[in-house]
C-alpha positions in Angstrom: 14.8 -94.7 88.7 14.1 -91.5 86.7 16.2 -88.5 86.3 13.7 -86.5 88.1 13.5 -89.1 91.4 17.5 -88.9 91.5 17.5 -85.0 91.4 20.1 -85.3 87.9 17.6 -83.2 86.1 16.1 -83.5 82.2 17.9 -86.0 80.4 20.5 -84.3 77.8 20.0 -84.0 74.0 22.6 -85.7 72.1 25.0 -83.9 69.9 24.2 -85.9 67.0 22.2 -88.2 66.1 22.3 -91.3 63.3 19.4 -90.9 61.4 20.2 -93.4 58.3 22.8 -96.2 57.7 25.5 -97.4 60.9 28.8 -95.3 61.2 31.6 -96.7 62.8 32.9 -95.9 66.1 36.4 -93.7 64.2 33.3 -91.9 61.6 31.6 -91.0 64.3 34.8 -89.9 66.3 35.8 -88.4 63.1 32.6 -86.1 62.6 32.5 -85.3 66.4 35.8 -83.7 65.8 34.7 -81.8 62.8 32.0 -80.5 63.9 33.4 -79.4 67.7 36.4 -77.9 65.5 34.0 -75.4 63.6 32.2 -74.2 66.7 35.7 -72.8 68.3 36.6 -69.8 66.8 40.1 -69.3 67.4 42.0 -68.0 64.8 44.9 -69.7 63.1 47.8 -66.9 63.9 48.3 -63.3 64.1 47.1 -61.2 61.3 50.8 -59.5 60.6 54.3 -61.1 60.2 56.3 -60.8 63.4 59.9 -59.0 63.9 61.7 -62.0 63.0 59.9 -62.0 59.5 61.2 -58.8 59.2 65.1 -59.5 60.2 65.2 -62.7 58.1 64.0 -60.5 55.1 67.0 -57.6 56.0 69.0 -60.5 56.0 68.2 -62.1 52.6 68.2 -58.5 51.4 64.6 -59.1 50.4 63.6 -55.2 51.4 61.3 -54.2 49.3 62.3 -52.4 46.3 60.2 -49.6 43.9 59.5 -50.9 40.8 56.5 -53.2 38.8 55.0 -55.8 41.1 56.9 -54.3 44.4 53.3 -53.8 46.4 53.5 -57.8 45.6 56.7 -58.4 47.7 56.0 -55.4 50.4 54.2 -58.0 52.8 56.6 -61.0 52.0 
């Protein structure tokens, strides 16, 4: 039977497809992943350092401090 008879619909395109030389089952399982990662776009963490960046600085006495080089340590 053909996808139409059955009612599925038009066949699917394949996410990739082997075009020279045989991958393995793990390459291809391993370039699947790579290239589903890059389509996410989640980002990796927030953007600024949370409180408890902060307190472990106060604690080390790591405030920042005026001086050459300070605008280096202001963001830890």
């Amino acid at each position: 039977m053909t996808p139409a008879e059955t009612g599925a619909g038009p066949a699917e395109q394949p996410l990739l497809a082997v075009v020279k030389g045989e991958p393995t089952a793990e390459e291809l399982a391993a370039l699947t992943a790579v290239v589903l990662s890059l389509g996410s776009g989640e980002t990796a963490g927030p953007a600024k350092p949370g409180v408890r960046h902060w307190i472990r600085r106060q604690q080390l006495k790591l405030a920042p401090k005026p001086g050459p080089g300070s605008w280096k340590r202001s963001r830890g």
